[in-house]
C-alpha positions as CSV (number, residue, x, y, z in Angstrom):
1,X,105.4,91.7,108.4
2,X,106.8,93.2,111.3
3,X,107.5,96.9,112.2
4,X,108.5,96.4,108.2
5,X,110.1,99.6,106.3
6,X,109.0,100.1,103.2
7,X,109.1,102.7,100.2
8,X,106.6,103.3,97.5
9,X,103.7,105.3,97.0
10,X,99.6,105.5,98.1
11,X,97.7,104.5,94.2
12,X,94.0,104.0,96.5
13,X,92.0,104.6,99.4
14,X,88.9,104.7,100.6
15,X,87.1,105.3,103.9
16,X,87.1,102.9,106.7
17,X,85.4,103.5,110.2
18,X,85.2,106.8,111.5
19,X,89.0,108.0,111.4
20,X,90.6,105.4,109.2
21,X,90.8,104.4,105.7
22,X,91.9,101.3,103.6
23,X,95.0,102.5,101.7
24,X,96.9,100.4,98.6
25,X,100.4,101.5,98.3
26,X,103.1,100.4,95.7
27,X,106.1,99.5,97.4
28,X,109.8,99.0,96.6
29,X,109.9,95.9,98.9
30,X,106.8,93.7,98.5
31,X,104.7,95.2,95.2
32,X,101.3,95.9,95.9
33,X,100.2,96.2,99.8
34,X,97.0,96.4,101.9
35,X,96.3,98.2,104.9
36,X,94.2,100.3,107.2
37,X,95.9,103.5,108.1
38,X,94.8,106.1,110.9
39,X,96.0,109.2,109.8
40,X,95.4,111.3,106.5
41,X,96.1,109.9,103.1
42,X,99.0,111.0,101.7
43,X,98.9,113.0,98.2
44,X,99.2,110.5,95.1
45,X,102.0,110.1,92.7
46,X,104.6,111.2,95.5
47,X,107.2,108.9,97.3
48,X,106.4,107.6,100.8
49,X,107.9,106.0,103.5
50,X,106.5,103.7,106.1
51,X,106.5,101.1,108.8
52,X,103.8,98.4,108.2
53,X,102.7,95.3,110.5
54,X,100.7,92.4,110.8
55,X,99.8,88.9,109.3
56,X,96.4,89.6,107.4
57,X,95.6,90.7,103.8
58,X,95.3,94.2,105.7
59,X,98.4,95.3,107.9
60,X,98.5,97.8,110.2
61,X,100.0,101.3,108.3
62,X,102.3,103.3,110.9
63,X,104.7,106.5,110.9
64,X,104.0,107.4,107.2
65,X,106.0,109.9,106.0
66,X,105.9,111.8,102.8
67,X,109.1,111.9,101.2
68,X,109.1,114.4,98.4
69,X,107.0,118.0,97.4
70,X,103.2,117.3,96.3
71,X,102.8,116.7,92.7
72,X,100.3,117.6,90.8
73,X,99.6,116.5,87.6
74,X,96.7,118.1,84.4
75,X,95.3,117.0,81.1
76,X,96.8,114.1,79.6
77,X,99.5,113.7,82.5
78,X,96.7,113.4,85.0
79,X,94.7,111.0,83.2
80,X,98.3,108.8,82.6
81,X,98.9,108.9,86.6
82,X,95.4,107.7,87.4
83,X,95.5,104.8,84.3
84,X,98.9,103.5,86.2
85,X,97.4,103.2,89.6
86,X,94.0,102.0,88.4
87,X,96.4,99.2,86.4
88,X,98.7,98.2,89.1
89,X,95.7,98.2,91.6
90,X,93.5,95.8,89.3
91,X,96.4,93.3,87.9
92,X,99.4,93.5,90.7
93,X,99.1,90.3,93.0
94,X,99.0,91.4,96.4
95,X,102.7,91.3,98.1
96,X,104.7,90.1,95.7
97,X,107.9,92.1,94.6
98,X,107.2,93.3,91.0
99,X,110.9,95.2,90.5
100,X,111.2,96.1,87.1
101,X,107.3,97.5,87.4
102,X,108.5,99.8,90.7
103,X,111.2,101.1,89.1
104,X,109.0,102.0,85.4
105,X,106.0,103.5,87.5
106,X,108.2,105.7,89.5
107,X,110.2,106.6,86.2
108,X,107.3,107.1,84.5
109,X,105.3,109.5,87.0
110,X,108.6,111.3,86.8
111,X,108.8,111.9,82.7
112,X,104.6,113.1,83.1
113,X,106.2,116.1,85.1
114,X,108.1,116.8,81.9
115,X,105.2,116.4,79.4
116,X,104.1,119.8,78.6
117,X,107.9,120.3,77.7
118,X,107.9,117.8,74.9
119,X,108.1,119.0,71.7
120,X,105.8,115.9,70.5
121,X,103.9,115.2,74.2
122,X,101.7,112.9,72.4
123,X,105.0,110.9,70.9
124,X,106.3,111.1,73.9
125,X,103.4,109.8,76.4
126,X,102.9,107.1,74.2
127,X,106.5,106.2,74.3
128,X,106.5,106.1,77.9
129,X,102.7,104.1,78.7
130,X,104.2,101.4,76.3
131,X,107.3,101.3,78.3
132,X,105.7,100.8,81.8
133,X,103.1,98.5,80.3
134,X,106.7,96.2,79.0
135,X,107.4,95.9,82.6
136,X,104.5,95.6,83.8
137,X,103.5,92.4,81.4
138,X,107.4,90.6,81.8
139,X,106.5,91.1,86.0
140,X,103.3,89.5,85.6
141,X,104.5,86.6,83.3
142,X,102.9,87.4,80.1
143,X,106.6,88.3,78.6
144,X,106.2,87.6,74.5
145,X,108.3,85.8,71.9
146,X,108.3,87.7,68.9
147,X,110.2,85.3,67.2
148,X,108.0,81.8,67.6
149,X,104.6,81.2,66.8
150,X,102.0,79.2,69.0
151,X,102.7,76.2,66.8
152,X,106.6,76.7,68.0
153,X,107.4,77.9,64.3
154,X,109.5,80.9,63.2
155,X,107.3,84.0,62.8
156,X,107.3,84.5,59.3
157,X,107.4,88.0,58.1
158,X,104.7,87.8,54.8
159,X,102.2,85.4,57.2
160,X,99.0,87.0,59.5
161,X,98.4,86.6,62.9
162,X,96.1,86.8,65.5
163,X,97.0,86.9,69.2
164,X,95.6,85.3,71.9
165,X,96.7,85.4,75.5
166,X,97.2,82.1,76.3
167,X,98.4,80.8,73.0
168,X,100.3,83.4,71.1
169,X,100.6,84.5,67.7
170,X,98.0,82.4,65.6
171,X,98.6,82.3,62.0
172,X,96.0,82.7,60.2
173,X,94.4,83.5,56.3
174,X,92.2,86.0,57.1
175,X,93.4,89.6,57.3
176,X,91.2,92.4,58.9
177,X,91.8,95.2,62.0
178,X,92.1,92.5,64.8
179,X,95.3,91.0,63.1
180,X,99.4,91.1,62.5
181,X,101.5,91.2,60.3
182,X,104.2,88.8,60.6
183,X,107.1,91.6,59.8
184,X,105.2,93.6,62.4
185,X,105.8,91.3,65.2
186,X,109.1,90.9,63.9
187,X,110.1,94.4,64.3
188,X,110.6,93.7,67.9
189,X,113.8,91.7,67.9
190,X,115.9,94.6,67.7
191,X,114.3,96.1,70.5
192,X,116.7,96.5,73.2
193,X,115.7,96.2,77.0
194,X,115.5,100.0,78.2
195,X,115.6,101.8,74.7
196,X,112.5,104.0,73.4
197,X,110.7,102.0,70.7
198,X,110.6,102.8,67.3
199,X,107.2,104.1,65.5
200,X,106.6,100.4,64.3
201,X,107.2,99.2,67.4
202,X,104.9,101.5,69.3
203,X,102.5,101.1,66.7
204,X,102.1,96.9,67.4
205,X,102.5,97.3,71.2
206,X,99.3,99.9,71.6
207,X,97.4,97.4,69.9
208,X,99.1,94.2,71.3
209,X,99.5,95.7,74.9
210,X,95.5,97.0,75.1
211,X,94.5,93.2,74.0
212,X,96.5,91.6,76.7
213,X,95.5,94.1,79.9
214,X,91.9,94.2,78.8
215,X,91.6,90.2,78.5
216,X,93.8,90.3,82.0
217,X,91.3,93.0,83.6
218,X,87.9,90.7,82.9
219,X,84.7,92.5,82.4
220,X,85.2,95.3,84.3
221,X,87.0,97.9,81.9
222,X,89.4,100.6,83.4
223,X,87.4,103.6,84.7
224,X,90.8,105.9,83.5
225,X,90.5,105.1,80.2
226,X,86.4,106.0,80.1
227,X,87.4,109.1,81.5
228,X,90.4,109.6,79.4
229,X,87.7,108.7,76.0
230,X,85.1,111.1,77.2
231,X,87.5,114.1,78.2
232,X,89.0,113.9,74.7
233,X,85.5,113.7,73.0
234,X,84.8,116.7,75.0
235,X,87.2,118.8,74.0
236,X,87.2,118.1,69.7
């Protein structure tokens, strides 16, 4: 990159050298970038602009602006910002354009603004985690057939399954908490791109979508969701 514009927003830093710090920005143009910046961070979840430089994993981070009023984010909202950064920090590849992710994380941090307004906040915040995470997953390569099987057969709606990553839906005899139901699965080919899901649908994808990013993230679990655990366990 040279002297490169680019739009997005700061999702980590940390301290580096006296007056610097390592900063990871989502961007508009090239996903996920590195790079030391000598200024003050910018706030979180609040749209950026800035000129970035070099050849390493680390450019050099010049003339950023802040785009937008601070936002500030409580409860539930805050915990949902900090799970998206912590996600696209861990599983977004290092500057490669991720387009449909952008444009659901920058959606999405503007709906948390709105979730105290809901009438069903907890309906709604699930609606719009399973919605990023869609993105997120197609981006990455891990888009699903709901239709086919990992033995290339038709899903079959009275049949059990068990998913696996790299192979798919596994039939299977056994039935217990881990697996699907084949009508479940099936409920997702009337899903159209950039409509909410239905209850069914939202149902399967919050256990289907927690499989696939916790087998993606490796041993080290997210630190949001901890949090998240232990802030709800405090307060019931």
């Amino acid at each position: 990159m040279r002297n490169e514009i680019l739009h997005g927003y700061l999702i980590h830093h940390r301290k580096y050298r006296e007056r610097s710090h390592i900063v990871h920005l989502f961007t508009q143009e090239h996903g996920r970038v590195d790079g030391i910046l000598r200024q003050t961070p910018p706030p979180q979840y609040q749209p950026i602009c800035l000129q970035a430089s070099g050849k390493s994993d680390l450019k050099n981070i010049t003339k950023l602006e802040i785009v937008n009023q601070p936002v500030f984010f409580f409860g539930d909202a805050f915990f949902s910002g900090f799970y998206l950064n912590e996600v696209v920090l861990r599983l977004c590849p290092a500057e490669v354009e991720m387009p449909q992710t952008f444009v659901l994380y920058h959606q999405t941090l503007q709906q948390l603004q709105l979730l105290a307004q809901q009438e069903n906040p907890q309906l709604f915040l699930r609606q719009i985690l399973r919605q990023f995470e869609h993105a997120l997953l197609e981006d990455l390569g891990y888009a699903l057939d709901f239709t086919i099987d990992a033995q290339q057969h038709d899903i079959q709606a009275t049949q059990h399954y068990l998913f696996q990553l790299n192979d798919g839906f596994l039939p299977t005899a056994l039935q217990s908490r881990a697996t699907l139901t084949g009508e479940q699965i099936l409920s997702m080919r009337d899903y159209e791109k950039g409509r909410d899901f239905n209850r069914e649908q939202l149902q399967l994808l919050a256990q289907l979508y927690r499989q696939m990013i916790t087998s993606l993230l490796g041993d080290r679990p997210l630190k949001s969701r901890q949090l998240w655990i232990q802030n709800t366990q405090s307060q019931s």
